[in-house]
C-alpha positions as CSV (number, residue, x, y, z in Angstrom):
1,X,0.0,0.0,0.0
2,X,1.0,3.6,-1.2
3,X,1.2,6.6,1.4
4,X,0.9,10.0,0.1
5,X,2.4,12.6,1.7
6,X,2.3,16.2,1.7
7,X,4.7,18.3,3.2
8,X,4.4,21.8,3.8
9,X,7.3,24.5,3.3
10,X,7.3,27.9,4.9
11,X,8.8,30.6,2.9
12,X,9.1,33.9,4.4
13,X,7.4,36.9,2.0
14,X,10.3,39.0,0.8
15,X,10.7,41.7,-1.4
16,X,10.7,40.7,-4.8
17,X,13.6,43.0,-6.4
18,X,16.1,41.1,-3.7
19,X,15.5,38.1,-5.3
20,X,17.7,37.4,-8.6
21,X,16.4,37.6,-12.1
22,X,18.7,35.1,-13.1
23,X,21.1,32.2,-12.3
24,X,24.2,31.5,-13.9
25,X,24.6,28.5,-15.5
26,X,27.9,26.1,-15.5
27,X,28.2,26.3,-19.3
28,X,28.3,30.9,-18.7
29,X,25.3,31.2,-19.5
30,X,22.0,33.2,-17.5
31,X,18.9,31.6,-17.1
32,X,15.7,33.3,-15.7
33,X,14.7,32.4,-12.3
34,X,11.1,32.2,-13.0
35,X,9.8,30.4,-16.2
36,X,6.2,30.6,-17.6
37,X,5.2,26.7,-17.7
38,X,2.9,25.3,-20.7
39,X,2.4,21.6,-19.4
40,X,-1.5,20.8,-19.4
41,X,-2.8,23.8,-21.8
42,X,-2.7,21.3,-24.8
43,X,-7.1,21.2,-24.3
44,X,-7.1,25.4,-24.6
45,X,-4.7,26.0,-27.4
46,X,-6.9,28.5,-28.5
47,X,-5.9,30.6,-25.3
48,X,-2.4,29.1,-25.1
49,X,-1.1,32.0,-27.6
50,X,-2.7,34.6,-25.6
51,X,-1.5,33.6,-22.0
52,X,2.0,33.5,-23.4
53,X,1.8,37.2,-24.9
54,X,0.4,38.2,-21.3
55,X,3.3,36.4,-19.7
56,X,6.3,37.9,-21.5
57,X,3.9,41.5,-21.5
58,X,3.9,41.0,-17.7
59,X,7.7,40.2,-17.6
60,X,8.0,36.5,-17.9
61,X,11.2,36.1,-20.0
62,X,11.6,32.0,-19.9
63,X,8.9,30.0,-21.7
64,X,9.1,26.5,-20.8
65,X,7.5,23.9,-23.5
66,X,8.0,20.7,-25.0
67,X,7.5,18.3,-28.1
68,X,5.3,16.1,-25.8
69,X,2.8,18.9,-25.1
70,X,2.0,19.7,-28.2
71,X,1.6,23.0,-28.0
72,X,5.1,24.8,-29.5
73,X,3.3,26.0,-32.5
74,X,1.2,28.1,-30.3
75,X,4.5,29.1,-28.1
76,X,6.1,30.1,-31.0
77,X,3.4,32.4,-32.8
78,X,3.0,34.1,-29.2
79,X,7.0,34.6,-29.5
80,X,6.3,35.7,-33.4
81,X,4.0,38.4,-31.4
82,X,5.6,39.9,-29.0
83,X,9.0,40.3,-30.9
84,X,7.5,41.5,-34.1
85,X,5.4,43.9,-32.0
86,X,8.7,45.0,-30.0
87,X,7.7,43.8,-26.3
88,X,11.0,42.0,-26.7
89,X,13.9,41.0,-28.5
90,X,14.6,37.7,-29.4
91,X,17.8,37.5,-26.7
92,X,15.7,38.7,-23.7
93,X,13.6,35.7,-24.0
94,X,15.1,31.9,-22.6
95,X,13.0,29.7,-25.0
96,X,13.0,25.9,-23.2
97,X,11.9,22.6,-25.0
98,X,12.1,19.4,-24.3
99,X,13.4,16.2,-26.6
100,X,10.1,14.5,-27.8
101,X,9.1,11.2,-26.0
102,X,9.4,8.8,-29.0
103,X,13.4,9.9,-29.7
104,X,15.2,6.9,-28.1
105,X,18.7,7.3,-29.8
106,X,21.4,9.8,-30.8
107,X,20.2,9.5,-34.2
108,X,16.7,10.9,-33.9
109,X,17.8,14.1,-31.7
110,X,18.7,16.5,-34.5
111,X,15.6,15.6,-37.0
112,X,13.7,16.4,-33.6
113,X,14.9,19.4,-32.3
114,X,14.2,20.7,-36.3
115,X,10.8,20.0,-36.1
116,X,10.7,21.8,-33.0
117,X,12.6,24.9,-34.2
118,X,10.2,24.5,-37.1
119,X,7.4,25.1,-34.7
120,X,8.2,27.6,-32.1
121,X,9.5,29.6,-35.3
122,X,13.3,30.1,-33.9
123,X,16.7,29.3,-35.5
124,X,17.5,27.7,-31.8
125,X,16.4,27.5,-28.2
126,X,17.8,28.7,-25.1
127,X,17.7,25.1,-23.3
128,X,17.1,21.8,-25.2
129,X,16.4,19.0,-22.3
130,X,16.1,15.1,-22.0
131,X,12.4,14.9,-21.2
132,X,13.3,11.6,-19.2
133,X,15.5,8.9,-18.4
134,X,12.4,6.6,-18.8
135,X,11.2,4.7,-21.5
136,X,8.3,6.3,-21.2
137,X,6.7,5.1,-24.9
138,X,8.4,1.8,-24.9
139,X,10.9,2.5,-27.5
140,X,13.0,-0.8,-28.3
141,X,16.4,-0.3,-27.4
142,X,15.8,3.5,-25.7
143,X,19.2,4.4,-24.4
144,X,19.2,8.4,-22.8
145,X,23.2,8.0,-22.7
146,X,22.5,8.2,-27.0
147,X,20.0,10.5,-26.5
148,X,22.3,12.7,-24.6
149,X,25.1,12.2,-26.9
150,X,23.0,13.7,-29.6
151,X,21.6,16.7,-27.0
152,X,25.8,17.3,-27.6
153,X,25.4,17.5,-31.3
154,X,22.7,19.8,-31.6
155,X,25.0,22.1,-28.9
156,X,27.9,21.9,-30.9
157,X,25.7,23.1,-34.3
158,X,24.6,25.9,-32.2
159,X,20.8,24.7,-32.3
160,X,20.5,25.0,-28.9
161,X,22.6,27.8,-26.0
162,X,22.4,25.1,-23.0
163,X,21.3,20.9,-22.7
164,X,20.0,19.7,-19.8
165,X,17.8,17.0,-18.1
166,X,14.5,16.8,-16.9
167,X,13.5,14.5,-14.1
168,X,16.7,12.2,-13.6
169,X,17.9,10.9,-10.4
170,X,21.3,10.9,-8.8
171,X,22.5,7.7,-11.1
172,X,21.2,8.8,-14.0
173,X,23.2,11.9,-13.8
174,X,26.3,9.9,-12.7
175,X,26.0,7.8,-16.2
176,X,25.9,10.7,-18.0
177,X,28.9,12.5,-16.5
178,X,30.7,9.4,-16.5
179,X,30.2,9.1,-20.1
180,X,29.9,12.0,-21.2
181,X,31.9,15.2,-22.9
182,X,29.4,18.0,-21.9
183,X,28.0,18.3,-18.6
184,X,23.8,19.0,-18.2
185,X,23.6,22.7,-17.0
186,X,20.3,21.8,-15.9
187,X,17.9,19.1,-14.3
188,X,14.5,20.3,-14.4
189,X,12.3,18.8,-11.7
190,X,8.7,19.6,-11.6
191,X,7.5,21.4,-7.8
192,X,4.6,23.0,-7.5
193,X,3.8,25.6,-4.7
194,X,0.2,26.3,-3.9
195,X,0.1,29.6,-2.6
């Protein structure tokens, strides 16, 4: 039998402009703190557009998407708007996508991260990340040590600023560096704060 349990953290209400706007990355680079998530809006993608452009209009500058949602077509024509309509430029924003689910091999990383470019409208993303170290589709022969190698590919054709990983563990991580010629400047893990 399963227990579920909920903890509860107590953070203290500070003033906002102590906090940083960004964090500094091992590979140099500077990633916003807060990112505006698009996990779950795949059933309004009617509105997903329009909550973006109110995001970065109300001073979001990291987008966080991924093949797997199946929205990046409507992150990309709300990036479309707000640089075409001068909000931004295209180097205030930190565009994040994840690798697509069904890519189990180095092979199928740079096809993928195309067809995303192709749909968030860019010529390359801020952070391209491993979605997981699971087989979540059941992929024969899924190896995320290939996958990664190719996530160093697509940094070294300058598709993508950063690479990173999204929801690996301690061993996962230790494969990786172990094997590895590029360290992940980031492991996305999901938390969610109800305020």
């Amino acid at each position: 039998m399963y227990r579920i349990l909920y903890f509860l953290v107590i953070v203290p209400v500070i003033n906002a402009d102590v906090l940083p706007k960004s964090v500094l990355l091992n590979d140099g680079k500077r990633m916003p703190i807060v990112s505006f998530g698009t996990l779950g809006k795949t059933q309004e993608l009617d509105i997903l557009k329009t909550a973006v452009i109110q995001a970065i209009e109300s001073g979001f500058r990291q987008i966080d998407t991924a093949a797997a949602y199946k929205n990046e077509e409507q992150v990309g024509d709300a990036i479309l708007d707000v640089i075409s309509r001068g909000i931004v430029t295209r180097e205030e924003l930190w565009i994040t996508t994840k690798l697509n689910l069904d890519v189990g091999n180095k092979e199928g990383v740079l096809p993928a991260l195309q067809e995303s470019l192709k749909k968030l409208k860019l010529d390359y993303v801020d952070l391209y990340l491993v979605h997981s170290p699971e087989n979540l589709v059941l992929i024969p022969e899924y190896d995320y040590l290939s996958v990664w190698k190719g996530l160093e590919d697509v940094k070294k054709l300058n598709l993508t600023r950063s690479i990173g990983v999204s929801n690996f563990n301690s061993t996962d991580i230790m494969r990786i560096l172990a094997n590895s010629e590029i360290v992940p400047s980031v492991n996305e893990i999901e938390v969610k704060l109800f305020i």
